[in-house]
C-alpha positions as CSV (number, residue, x, y, z in Angstrom):
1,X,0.0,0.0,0.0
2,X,3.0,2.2,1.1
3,X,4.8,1.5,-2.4
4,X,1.3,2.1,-4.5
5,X,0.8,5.7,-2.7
6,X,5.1,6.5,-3.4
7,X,4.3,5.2,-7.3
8,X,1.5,7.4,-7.1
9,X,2.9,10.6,-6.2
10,X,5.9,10.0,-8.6
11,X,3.1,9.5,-11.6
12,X,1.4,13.1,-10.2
13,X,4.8,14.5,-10.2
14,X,5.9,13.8,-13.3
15,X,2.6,14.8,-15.0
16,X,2.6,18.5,-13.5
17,X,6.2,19.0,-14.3
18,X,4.7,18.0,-18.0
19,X,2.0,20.1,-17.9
20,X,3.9,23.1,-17.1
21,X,4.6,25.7,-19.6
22,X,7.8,26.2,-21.1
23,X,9.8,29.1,-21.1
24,X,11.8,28.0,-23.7
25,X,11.0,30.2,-26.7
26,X,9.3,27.7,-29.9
27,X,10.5,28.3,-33.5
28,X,7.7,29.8,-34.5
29,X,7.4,32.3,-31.2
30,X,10.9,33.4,-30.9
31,X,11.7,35.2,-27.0
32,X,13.6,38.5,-27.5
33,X,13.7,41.7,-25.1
34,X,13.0,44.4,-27.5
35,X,13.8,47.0,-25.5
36,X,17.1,45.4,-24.6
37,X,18.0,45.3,-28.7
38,X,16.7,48.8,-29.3
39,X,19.2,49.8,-26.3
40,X,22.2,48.0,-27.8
41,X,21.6,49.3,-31.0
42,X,21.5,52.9,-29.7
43,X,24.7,52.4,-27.7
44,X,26.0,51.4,-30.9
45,X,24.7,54.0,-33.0
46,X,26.3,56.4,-30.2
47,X,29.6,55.1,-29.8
48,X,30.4,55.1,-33.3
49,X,29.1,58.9,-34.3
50,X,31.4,60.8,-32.1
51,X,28.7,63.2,-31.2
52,X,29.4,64.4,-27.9
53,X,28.0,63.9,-25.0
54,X,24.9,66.7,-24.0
55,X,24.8,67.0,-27.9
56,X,21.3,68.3,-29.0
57,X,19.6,65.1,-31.2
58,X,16.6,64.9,-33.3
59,X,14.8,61.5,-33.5
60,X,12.6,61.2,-36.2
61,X,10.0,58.1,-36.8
62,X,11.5,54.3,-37.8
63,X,9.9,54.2,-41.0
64,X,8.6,51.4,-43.9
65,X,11.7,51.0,-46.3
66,X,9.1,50.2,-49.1
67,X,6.9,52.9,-48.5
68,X,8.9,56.0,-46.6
69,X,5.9,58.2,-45.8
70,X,4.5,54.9,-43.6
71,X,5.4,53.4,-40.5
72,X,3.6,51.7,-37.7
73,X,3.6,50.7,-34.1
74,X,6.6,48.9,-34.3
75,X,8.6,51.7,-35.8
76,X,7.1,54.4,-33.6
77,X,8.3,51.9,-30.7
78,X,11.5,51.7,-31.7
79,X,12.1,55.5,-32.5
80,X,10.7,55.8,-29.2
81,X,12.8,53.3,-27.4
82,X,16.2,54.7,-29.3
83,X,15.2,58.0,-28.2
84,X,15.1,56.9,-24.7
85,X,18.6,55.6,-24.6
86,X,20.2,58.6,-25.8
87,X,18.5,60.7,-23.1
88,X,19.8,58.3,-20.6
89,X,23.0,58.5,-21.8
90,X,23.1,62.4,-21.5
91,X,21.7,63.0,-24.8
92,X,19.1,66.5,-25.4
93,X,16.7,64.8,-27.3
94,X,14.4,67.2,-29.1
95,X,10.5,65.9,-28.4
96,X,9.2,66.3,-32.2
97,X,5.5,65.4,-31.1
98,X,5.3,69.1,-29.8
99,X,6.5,70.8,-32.1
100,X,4.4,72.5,-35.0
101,X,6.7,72.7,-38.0
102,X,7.3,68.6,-38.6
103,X,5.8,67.3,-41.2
104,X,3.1,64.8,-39.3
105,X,0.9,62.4,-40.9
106,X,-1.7,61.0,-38.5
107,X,-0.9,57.4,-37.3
108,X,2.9,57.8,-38.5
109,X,4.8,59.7,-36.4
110,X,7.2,62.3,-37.0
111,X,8.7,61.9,-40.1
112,X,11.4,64.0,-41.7
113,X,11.6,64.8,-45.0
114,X,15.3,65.1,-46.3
115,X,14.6,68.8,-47.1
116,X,13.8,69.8,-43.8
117,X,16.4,67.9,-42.1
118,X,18.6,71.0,-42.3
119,X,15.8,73.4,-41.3
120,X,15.2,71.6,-38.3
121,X,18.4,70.8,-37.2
122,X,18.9,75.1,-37.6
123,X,16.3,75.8,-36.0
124,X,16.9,73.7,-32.6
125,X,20.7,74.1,-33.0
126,X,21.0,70.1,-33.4
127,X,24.2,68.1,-33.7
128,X,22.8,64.8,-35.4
129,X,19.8,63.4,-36.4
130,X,18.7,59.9,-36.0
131,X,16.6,58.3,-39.0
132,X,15.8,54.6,-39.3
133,X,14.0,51.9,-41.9
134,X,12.7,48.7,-41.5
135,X,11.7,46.0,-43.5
136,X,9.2,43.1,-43.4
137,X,10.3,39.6,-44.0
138,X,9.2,36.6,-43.3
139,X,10.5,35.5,-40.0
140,X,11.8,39.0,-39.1
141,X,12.3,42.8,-39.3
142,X,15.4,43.9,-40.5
143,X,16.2,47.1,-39.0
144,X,18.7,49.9,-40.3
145,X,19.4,53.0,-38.2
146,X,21.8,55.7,-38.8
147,X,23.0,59.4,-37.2
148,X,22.9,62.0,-39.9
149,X,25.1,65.4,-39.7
150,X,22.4,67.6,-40.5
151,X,24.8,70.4,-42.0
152,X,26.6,67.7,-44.2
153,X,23.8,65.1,-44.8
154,X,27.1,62.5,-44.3
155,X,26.2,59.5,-42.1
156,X,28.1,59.8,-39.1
157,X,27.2,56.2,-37.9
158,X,24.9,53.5,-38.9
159,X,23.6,49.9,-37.5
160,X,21.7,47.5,-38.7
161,X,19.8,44.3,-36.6
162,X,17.8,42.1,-36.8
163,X,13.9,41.3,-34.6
164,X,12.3,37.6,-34.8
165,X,9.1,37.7,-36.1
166,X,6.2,37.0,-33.4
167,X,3.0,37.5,-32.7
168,X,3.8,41.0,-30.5
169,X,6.0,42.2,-34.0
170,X,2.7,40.8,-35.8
171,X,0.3,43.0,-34.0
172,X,3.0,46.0,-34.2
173,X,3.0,45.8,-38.0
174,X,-1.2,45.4,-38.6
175,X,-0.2,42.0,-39.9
């Protein structure tokens, strides 16, 4: 009787450590801390430009590589998530959403035409500005980020990665 109620709590055991869920991410719901790649990209983006610290930075919207006047949650996230990072670093980010002059299309963000670029960056005395693309694949979004000298136009970094498609990125996207 002793051994039947030991088997028996084994069997019980065994069958709730099965039923438990599993953090490990499935191939077709890939884990990722987007915040955490948004950061890393940032630091990179940063570390590369040789903007100095306290620099006055515009952040305009992540955009849709195949259609530049679009974007979406995912790439207002992301410009909001970059933007972030730079002001913890000791960045001045300028806040575009207040200001009147940006060329805003409802449900887009702010997004910067090359023409004004220069304007802008005048008119709020700005060292860099940070523009970004994405595009859609099949099992991810390849990301492209780069700081522009706004008196030059030149590139004064750039970095490029890579987020797993899944059903958060999904719903981001209007997929």
């Amino acid at each position: 009787m002793k051994l039947l109620s030991i088997f028996s709590l084994l069997v019980t055991g065994f069958l709730l450590v099965g039923c438990t869920p599993s953090t490990q991410p499935t191939p077709d719901k890939p884990k990722f801390d987007m915040t955490e790649l948004n950061y890393k990209a940032a630091e990179k983006l940063l570390i590369n430009s040789g903007i100095p610290r306290e620099s006055v930075v515009i952040m305009a919207t992540v955009v849709n590589i195949d259609e530049i006047e679009k974007s979406s949650t995912l790439g207002r996230l992301i410009s909001e998530q970059i933007s972030s990072h730079f002001i913890l670093k000791g960045m001045n980010v300028i806040e575009m959403k207040f200001r009147e002059n940006v060329y805003m299309k409802q449900n887009e963000g702010e997004l910067m035409l090359t023409r004004e670029i220069g304007k802008l960056a005048t008119s709020y005395r700005s060292n860099a500005v940070i523009v970004g693309t994405y595009a859609i694949g099949n099992s991810a979004v390849y990301i492209n980020l780069k700081i522009i000298d706004p008196k030059s136009n030149v590139a004064l970094s750039a970095t490029d990665y890579v987020l797993p498609m899944n059903n958060d990125i999904d719903d981001m996207l209007g997929i």
